[in-house]
N, C-alpha and C positions, 0 to 999 in steps of 0.2 A: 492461820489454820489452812488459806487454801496453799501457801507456798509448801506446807510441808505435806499435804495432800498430793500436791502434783510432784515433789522430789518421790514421794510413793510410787508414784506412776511411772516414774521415768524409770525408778530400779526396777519396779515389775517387767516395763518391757525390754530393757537391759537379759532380764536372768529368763526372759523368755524365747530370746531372740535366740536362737542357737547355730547360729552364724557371727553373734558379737562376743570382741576379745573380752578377756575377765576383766570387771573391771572393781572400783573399791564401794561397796556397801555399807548402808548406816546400821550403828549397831542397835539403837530403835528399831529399824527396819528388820533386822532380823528377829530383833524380840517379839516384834508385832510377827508374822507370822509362824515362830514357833511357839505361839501362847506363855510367850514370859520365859520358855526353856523350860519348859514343863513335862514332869516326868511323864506322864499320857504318850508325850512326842518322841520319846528316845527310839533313837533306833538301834544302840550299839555303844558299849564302851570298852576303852583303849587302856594304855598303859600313856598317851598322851593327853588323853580326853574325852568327849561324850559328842556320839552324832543324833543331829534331831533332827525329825522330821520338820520341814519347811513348808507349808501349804499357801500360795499363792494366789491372789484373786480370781483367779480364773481356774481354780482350781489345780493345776499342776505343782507337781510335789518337786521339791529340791532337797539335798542331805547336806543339813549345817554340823560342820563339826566344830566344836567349840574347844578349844584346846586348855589346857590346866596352867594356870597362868602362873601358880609357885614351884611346880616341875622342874629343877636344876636344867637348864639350856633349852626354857621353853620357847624365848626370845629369836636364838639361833637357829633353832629348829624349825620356829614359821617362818623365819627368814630364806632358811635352804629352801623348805616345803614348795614356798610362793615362786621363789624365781627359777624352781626345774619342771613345775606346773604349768607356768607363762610359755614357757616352750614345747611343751607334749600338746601333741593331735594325732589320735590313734583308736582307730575301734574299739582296741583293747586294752585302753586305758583310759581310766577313769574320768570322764569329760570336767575341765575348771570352769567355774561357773561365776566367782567372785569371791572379795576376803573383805576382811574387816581389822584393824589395828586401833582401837579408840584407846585412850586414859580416860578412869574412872575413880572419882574421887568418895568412897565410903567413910560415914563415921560408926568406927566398929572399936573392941575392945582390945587393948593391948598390956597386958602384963598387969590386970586391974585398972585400967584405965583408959577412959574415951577417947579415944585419937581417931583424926582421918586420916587415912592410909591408902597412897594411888594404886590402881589398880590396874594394868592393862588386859584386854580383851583382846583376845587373839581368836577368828576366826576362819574359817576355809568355809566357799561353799559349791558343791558338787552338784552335777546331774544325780538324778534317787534310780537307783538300780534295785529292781523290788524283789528279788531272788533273794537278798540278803548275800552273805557270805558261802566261799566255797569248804570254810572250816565246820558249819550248819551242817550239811551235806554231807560230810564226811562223817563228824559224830555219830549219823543215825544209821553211816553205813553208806556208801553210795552206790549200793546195788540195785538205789530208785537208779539209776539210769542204765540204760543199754550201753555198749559198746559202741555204739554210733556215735554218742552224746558225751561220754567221755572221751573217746578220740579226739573230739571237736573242742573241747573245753581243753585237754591237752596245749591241742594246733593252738588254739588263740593264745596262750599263757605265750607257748615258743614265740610266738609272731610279736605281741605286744614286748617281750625280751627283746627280740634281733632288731627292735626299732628304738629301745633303747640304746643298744650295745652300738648298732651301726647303721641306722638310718637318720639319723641326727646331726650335726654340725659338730658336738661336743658330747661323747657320749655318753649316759649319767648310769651309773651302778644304781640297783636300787638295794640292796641290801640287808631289805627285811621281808625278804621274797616269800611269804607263806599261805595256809589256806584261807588264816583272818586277813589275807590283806589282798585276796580275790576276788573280787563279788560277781554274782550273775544278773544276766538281764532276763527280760521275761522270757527270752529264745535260747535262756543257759550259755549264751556269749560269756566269756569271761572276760573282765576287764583289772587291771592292776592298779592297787591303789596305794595309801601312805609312804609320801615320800618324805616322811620326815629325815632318817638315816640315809638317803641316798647323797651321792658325790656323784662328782664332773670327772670325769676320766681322761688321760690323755691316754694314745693306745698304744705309746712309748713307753710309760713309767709303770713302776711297779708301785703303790701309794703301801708304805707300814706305820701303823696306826698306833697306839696303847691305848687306843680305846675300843674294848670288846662289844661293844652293845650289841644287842642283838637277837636272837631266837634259837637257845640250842635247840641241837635236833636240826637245825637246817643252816646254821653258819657252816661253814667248809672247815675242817682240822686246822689247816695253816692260819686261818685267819682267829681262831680262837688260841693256840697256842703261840704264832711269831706275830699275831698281828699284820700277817701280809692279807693287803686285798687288789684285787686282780678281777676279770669279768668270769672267771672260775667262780670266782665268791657266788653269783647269782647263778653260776650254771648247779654246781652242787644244792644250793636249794632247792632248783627248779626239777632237779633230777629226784630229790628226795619225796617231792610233790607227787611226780608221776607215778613215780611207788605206791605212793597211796590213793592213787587218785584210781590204778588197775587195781590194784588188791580190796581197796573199800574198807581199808583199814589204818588206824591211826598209831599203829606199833611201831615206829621206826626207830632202833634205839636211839635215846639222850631224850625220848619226846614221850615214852611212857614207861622205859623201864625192860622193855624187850630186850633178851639176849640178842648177839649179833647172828647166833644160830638159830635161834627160834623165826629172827625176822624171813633169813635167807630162804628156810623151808615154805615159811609164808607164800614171800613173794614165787 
């Protein structure tokens, strides 16, 4: 009891230290403080998974995102996640805080019948940016902010970009650049987040794909019709962002249905 007491201790001050690298979390550990993964906790779900709030001894909150473990390439996916995370530190992106990969053995039902059946658990866990989402904001209008504040939310998005594109060693596309995958802090910083679909870039090649995945409305034309991806790919999202981020509206065609005329007068 007291060793698995003090392993407690150690992750706390692990995911409190915000100076230490990410490191691996028990999946106990993380049950205990998002109460079992209980719906009370959620903060947010995905098209990969569910974020829950993390409350920690000491009271500070962390965002557990627990990823969907029978998701075709959920495996791949924490895999990319974790080692382009391992290397981002950036204002404005989303700070790595720790993961989790356990095997879990369930006895559950299959086909009329009792079987145990393994299970892995995939986790990420993040700094808690309590602004929520910058897609939040935008539903309701984002004419709560001034011009100052969107400007500034703007700048950050650019900034946390150009440090992917070229402030880095290797530089990683994120390519599901949108408003759910922005969040704010309590100063409206924006920081970028899920990097499940991003890649490693060389700044030589041109990468073509046959795999569309993605978020119409803010994939680039090329890259939905030839599968070419390019750091275009994330600049036409981020462009499509700023459209909305000035207008305070979420019309941009493929994303609700707006003519290309009706947006243009918009904007």
């Amino acid at each position: 009891m007291y060793g698995e007491s003090s392993k407690h201790d150690n992750l706390e001050c692990i995911l409190q230290d915000q100076s230490s690298k990410p490191s691996a979390v028990s999946l106990n550990f993380l049950k205990e403080i998002t109460n079992n993964f209980s719906d009370e906790r959620v903060l947010g779900k995905g098209g990969s998974g569910v974020v829950y709030k993390g409350v920690l001894q000491s009271g500070e909150i962390i965002a557990v995102k627990r990823l969907e473990p029978s998701m075709a390439g959920s495996q791949s996916l924490f895999q990319n996640e974790v080692d382009h995370l391992m290397r981002l530190q950036h204002p404005n992106i989303v700070r790595f805080r720790g993961y989790c990969h356990e095997t879990v053995w369930l006895y559950t039902e299959f086909e009329g019948q009792k079987v145990f059946a393994e299970i892995s658990e995939m986790l990420l866990c993040f700094e808690y940016v309590p602004k929520g989402s910058l897609d939040v904001h935008l539903s309701g209008g984002s004419s709560e902010f001034d011009w100052h504040t969107r400007y500034k939310i703007i700048e950050g998005i650019c900034n946390g970009l150009h440090y992917l594109h070229d402030q880095i060693d290797k530089s990683i596309l994120h390519l599901d650049l949108k408003p759910a995958n922005i969040l704010l802090d309590k100063n409206l910083a924006p920081k970028i987040t899920d990097f499940g679909l991003s890649r490693q870039f060389d700044q030589h090649q041109t990468i073509s794909s046959p795999n569309r995945v993605g978020t119409l409305g803010y994939m680039a034309p090329e890259r939905i019709d030839e599968g070419i991806i390019t750091p275009k790919s994330d600049i036409f999202s981020l462009g499509v962002i700023i459209m909305e981020i000035i207008t305070g509206h979420r019309h941009y065609p493929g994303v609700s249905g707006t003519s290309s005329e009706d947006f243009i007068e918009l904007v």
